[in-house]
C-alpha positions in Angstrom: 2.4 54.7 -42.4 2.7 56.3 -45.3 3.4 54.9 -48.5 6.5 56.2 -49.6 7.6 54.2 -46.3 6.1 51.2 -47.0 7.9 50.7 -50.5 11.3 52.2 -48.9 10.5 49.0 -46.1 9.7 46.7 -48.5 12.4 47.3 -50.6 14.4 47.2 -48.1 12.7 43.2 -47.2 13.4 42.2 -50.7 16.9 42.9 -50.5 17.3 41.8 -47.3 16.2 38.5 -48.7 18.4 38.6 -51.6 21.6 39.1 -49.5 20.8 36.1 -47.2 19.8 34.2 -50.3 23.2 34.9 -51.7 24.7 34.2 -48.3 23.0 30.5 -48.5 24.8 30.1 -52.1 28.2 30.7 -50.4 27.3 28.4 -47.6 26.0 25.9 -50.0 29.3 25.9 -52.3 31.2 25.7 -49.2 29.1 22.8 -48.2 29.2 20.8 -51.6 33.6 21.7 -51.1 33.7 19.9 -47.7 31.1 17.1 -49.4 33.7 16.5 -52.0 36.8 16.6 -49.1 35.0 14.1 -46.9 34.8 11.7 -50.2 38.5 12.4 -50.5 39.6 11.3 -46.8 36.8 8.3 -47.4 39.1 7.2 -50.6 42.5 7.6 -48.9 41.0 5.4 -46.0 39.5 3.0 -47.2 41.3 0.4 -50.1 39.6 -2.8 -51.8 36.9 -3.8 -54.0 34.0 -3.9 -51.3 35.1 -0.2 -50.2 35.0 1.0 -53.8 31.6 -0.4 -54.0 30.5 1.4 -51.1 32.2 4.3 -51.2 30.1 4.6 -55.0 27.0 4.7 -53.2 28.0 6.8 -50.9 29.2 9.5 -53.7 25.7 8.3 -55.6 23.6 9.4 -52.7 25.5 12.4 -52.2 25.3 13.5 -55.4 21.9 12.7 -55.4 21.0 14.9 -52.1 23.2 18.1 -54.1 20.9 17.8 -56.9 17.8 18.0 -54.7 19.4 21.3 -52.9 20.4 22.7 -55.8 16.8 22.1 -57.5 15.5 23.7 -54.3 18.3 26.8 -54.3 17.1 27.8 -57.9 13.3 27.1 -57.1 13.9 30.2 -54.3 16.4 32.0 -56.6 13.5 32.3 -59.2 10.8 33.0 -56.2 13.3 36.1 -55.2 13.4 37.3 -58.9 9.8 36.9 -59.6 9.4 39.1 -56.1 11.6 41.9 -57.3 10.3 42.1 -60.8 6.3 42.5 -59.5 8.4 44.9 -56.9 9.9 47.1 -59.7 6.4 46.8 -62.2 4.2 47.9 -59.4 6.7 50.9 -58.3 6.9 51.3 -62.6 3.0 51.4 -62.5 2.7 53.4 -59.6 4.8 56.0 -60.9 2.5 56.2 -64.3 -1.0 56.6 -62.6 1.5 59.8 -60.4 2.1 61.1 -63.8 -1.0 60.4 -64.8 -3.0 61.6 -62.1 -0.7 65.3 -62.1 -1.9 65.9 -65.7 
């Protein structure tokens, strides 16, 4: 394989990646949106102090569970950027030791 081949393919991976991890924000929003809706129905249905109570812990743990996906979402947001930027300095470096090497 040769190597301009392998950059166009991995290129091609890391924005592949990107995409599907931009898909999983959308899916994720959309997620948290039905969270919230499902609270909503929960609130209308239910009526009383002990209900109240529950439905707090249930809207606690939730919350709790989004904050752990979200921590996770931007833990592979900044794994996707790192992967791009050592992407884009070894195709920068790459290039130099080409210009170099034509001298």
């Amino acid at each position: 394989m040769q190597p301009r081949q392998r950059e166009e393919e991995v290129w091609g991976e890391q924005i592949k990646k990107e995409q599907q991890f931009e898909e999983l924000e959308r899916l994720f929003v959309k997620t948290k949106r039905a969270q919230e809706h499902v609270l909503h129905l929960f609130q209308d249905a239910w009526q009383g102090s002990r209900s109240q109570q529950r439905l707090g812990l249930i809207e606690e743990m939730m919350a709790e569970e989004w904050q752990k996906r979200k921590k996770q979402m931007y833990v592979v947001g900044d794994i996707l950027k790192e992967s791009r930027r050592a992407y884009q300095q070894e195709q920068f470096a790459s290039k130099g030791a080409e210009t170099h090497a034509t001298d």
